[in-house]
Structures are given as C-alpha cells and as structure tokens.
C-alpha positions as CSV (number, residue, x, y, z in Angstrom):
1,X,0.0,0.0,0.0
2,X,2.9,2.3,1.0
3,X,4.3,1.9,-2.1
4,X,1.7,1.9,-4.3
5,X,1.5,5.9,-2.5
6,X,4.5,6.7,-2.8
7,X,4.1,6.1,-7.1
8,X,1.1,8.1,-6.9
9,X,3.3,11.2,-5.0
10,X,5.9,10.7,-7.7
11,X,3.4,10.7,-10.6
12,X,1.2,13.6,-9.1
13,X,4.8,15.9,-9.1
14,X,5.7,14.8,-11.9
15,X,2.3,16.3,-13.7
16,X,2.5,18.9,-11.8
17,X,6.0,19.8,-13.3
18,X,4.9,19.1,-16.5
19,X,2.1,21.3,-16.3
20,X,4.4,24.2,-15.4
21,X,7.3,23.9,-17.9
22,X,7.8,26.6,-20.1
23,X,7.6,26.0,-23.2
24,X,9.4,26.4,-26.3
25,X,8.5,27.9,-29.7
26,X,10.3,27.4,-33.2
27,X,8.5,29.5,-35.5
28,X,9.1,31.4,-38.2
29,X,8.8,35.5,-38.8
30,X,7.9,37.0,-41.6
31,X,10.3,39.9,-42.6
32,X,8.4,42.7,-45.0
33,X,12.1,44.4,-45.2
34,X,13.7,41.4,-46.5
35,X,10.4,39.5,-48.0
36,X,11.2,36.4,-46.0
37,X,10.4,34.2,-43.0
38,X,13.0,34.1,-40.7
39,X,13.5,32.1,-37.5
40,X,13.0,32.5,-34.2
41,X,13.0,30.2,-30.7
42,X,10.4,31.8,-28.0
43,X,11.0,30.0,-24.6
44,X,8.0,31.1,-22.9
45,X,7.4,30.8,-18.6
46,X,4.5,28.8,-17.8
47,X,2.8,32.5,-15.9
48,X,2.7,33.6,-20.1
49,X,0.8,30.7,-21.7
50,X,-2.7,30.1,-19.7
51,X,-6.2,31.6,-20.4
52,X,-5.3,34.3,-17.9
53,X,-1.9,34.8,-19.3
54,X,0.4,37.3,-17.7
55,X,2.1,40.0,-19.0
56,X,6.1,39.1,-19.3
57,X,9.3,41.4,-19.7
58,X,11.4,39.8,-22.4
59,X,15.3,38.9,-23.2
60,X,16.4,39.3,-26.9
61,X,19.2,37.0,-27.0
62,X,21.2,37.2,-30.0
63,X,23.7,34.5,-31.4
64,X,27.3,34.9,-32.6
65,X,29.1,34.3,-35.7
66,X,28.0,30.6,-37.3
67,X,25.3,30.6,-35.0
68,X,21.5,30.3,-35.3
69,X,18.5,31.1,-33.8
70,X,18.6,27.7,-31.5
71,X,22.3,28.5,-30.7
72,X,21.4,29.7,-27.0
73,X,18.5,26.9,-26.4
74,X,21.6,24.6,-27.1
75,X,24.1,26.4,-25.1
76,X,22.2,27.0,-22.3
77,X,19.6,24.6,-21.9
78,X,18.5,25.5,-18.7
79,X,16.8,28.5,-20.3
80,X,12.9,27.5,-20.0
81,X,13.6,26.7,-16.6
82,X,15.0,30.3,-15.9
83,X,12.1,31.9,-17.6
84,X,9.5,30.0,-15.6
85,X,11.7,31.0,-12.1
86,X,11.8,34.9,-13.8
87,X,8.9,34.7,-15.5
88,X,10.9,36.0,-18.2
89,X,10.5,35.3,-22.3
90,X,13.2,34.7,-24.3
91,X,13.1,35.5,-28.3
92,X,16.5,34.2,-30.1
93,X,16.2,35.0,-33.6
94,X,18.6,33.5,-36.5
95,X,20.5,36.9,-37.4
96,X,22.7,34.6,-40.2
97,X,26.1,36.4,-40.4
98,X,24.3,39.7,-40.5
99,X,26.4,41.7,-37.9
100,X,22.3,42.4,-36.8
101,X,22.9,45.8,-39.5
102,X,20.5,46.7,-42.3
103,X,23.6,46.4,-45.0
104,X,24.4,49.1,-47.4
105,X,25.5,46.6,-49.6
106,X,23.5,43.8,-49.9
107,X,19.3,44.6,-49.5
108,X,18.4,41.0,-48.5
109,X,20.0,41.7,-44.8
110,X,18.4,44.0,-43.1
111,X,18.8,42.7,-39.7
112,X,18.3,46.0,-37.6
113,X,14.7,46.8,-39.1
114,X,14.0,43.1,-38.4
115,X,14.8,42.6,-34.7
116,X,14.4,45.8,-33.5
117,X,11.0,46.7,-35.8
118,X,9.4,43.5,-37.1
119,X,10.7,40.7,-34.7
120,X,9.3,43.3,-31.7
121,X,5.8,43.6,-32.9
122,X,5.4,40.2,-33.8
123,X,6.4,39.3,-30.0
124,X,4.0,41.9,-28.8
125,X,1.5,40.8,-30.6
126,X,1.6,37.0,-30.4
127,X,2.8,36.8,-27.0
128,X,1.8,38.2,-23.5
129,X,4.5,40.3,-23.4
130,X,5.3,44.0,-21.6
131,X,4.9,45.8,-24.8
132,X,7.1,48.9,-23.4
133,X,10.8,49.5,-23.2
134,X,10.9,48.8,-19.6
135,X,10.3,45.3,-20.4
136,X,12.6,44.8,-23.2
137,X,16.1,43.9,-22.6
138,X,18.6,42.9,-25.4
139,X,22.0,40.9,-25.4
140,X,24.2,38.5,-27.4
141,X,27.5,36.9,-27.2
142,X,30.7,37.3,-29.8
143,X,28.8,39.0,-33.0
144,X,25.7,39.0,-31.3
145,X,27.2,41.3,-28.1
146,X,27.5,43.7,-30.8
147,X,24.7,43.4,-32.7
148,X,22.8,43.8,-29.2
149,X,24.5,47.2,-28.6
150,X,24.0,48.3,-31.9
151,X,20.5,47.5,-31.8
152,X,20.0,48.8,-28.5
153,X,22.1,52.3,-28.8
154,X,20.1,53.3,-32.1
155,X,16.7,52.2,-30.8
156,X,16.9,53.1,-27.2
157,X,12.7,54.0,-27.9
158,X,12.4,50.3,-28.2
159,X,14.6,48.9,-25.3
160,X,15.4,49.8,-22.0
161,X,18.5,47.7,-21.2
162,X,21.6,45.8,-23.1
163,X,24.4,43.5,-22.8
164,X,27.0,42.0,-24.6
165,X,29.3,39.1,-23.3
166,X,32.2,38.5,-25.1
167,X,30.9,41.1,-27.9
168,X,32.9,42.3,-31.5
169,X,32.0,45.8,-30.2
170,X,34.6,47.2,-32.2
171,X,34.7,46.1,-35.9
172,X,37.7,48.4,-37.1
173,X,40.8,46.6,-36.0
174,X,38.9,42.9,-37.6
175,X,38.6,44.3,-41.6
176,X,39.7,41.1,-43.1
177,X,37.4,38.6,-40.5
178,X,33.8,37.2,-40.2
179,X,32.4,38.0,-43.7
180,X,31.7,41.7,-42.3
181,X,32.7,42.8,-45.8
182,X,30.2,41.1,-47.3
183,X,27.7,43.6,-45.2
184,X,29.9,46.4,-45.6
185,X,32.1,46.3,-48.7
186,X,36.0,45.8,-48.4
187,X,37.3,48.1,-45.7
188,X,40.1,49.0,-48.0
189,X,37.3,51.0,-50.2
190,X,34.5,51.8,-47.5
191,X,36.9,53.0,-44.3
192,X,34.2,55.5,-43.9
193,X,31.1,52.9,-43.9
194,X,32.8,50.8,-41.5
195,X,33.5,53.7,-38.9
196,X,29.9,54.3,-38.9
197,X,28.8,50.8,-38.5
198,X,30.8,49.7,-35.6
199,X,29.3,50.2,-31.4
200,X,32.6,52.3,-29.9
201,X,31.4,55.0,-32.7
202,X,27.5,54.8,-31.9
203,X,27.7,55.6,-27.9
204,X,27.5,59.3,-28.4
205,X,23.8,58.7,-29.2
206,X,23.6,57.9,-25.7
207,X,23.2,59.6,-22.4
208,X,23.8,58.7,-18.8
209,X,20.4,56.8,-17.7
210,X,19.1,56.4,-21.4
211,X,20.2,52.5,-20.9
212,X,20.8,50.0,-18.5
213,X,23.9,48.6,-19.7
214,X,26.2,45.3,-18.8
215,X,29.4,44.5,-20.7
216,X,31.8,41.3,-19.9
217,X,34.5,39.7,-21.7
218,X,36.9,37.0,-20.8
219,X,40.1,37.9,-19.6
220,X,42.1,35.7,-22.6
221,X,39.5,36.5,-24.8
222,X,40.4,38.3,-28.6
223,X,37.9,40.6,-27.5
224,X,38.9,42.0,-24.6
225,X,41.2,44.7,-25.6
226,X,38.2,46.3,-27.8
227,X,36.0,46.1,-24.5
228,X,37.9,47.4,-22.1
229,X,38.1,50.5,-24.6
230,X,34.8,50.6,-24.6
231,X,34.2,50.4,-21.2
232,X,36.8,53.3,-20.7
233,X,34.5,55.6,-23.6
234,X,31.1,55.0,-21.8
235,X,33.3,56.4,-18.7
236,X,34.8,59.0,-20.1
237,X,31.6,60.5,-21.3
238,X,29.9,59.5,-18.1
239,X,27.9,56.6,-19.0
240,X,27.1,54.2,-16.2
241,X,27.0,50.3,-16.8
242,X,28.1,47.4,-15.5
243,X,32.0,45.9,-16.7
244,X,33.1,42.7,-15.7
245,X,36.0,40.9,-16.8
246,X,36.5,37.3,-15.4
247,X,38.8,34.3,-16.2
248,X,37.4,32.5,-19.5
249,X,38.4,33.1,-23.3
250,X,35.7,33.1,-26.2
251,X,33.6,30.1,-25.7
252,X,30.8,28.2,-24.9
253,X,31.9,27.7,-21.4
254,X,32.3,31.5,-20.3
255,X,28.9,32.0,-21.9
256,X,26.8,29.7,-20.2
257,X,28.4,31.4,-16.7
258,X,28.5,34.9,-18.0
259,X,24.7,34.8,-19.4
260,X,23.5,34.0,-15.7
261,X,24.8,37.1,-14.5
262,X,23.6,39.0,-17.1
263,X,20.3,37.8,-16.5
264,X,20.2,38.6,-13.0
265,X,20.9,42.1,-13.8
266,X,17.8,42.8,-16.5
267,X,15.7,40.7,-13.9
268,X,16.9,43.7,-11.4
269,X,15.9,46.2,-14.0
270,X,12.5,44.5,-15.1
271,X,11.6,45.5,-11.3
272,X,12.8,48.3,-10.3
C-alpha cells in the first residue's frame, strides 16, 4: 500500500512539473524588409501561456558568428527553466552572419529593421508580453554582443537595457574577419562605412540613464582589448553600466556562466 503511495506522490509531481514547464517555440517570422520568413525560438514561462496569461518582460538573445536562432536553447539549456523561475521570455532569432545591420550593400540583410522593428511587434503581438521599453532587454555573445549594442544604442525608444558578453563591439581593427565585408564592402574602399557601422562609434547617441547597460568579456578572450576600450569611452563620457572581466576566453563555457549574471541584472531592471 505504502508503495503503491509513494508512485502516486511521484506521478502527481511529476504532472504537476509538467504542467508548469515553459515551453518552447520554433517558429518562423515574416520579414516585409527582406520579404522572407526568418526564424525565431520563444522560450516562454508557464505564468505567459494560460487563459489568464500574464504579461512578461522579455530577453532578446542574440547568437554569434555561425550561429543560429537555437544557438542559446543549445548552449544554455537550462533556459525554460530560468524563464519559468523569472517569469521571463526569451526571443533568439537566426540573425545569419548579418552583424544584426541593415547592410548598405546587400538589401536582402536588413537585420536592424528586423529585430528591432518586425521581430518586436510580432512578440507583442503574439505573446503576452510588456509591450514597453521597460520590459525589453537585449543581449548576445561574440557577433551578437555587438549586434545587441547596436541594436539597443540606435533604438533606445524600443529597449530599456543591453548586454553583450564576449561582444565584437569594435569592428575596425577585424577588416579582413567574419564575412563583415560582405555587409559592408571591403574596408580597404569603405573605411568610412565601416566607422559608422561599428558600437565604440555609436555611444554618443547615448546619455547617462538612457540605458541600463552590462558588458563582460573574458580575460584571454580576442575581444577583450576592444571592451575594455569601450568600457573606458562610456566612462569618459559618463555613462554608467556594468563591466566585468573574469577568467574565460571566447567560448561556450564562459557563456553559459556569463549569461546568468547577465540575467540577474535585467531581472533587477524588469523591477525596479
């Protein structure tokens, strides 16, 4: 008899887990810029999907260089189980090799107007979301640390806080790397194109208190020097954020710790 209790316990919490796992979305966008679909993971909290769903702040998590939109699902896959405990939503779209710009070269990227104009009212309107920039926070590791910056500096209407971990936020001493020319042109020819189109040049757009900001890089990362430049601009014109180096170099590892961290700190913005 004892037993045959004990199984029931066990099934009942089991169920019960079940019935409160967030879930997780692949579905594709369309894009009127770029007149295609393009795809995107939701990971949605279980407080977001019932008939009396509740309004969610949400993470824009963007992947790096090779990546896709399932890139973070796979490197962190503890994810749904975060946004159930935050009652956060996460949207990780596939930004290709896109540097997240609209490219003067090449019309078929236009990853800017996309995820911070077509990917945002597609989330507001499909998903119980906080449709305001005090519940929109955007970050991304490697290519996608830049390309939340960049997204974020030039469309601080739209969000409210930004990260980067591990992030290319300064293009100009990489002209030869990462297919940027094919967004760009050759930086032999289009010096001027690529100075306007990389974050260290963007952050006068800001003031003090127009974003909540959180930077980290590893300290043997190839990024780090072009960071810790950074994070010496934003001081010198006054601009608080968070800057964290830590031990770790440019992978997988180091993002799955640094993320958590950077989560914590949007959840601490999502209530002030």
């Amino acid at each position: 008899m004892k037993r045959k209790e004990i199984l029931f316990s066990v099934l009942l919490l089991f169920s019960v887990v079940l019935a409160q796992a967030a879930r997780v979305d692949t579905v594709m966008v369309k894009s009127p810029s770029m007149n295609k679909e393009v795809q995107v993971v939701y990971v949605i909290p279980d407080k977001a999907l019932d008939t009396k769903a509740e309004a969610c702040p949400v993470i824009y998590l963007l992947h790096g260089y090779g990546g896709n939109a399932r890139s973070w699902i796979g490197l962190k896959p503890e994810l749904a189980r975060i946004a159930d405990e935050k009652g956060i939503i996460f949207v990780c779209p596939d930004g290709k090799n896109s540097w997240y710009w609209d490219s003067p070269k090449d019309p078929a990227y236009r990853y800017e107007t996309f995820v911070a104009s077509e990917l945002i009212k597609y989330t507001d309107t499909n998903y119980a979301t906080i449709p305001e920039r005090k519940g929109r926070a955007i970050t991304g590791l490697s290519m996608g640390g830049h390309g939340a910056l960049w997204l974020a500096i030039r469309h601080k209407d739209t969000f409210g806080a930004a990260g980067s971990t591990s992030g290319g936020v300064n293009i100009l001493p990489f002209p030869m790397n990462w297919e940027m020319s094919k967004q760009l042109g050759e930086y032999a020819d289009n010096k001027e194109q690529w100075e306007q189109h990389t974050v260290i040049n963007q952050i006068d757009k800001i003031e003090d208190g127009d974003l909540a900001l959180i930077i980290d890089c590893g300290e043997k990362d190839f990024f780090l020097e072009v960071n810790v430049n950074l994070h010496k601009s934003l001081l010198t014109r006054g601009i608080g954020h968070d800057f964290i180096t830590r031990p770790g170099t440019h992978n997988g590892e180091y993002w799955r710790n640094s993320i958590d961290y950077q989560i914590l700190f949007f959840d601490k913005f999502f209530k002030k």
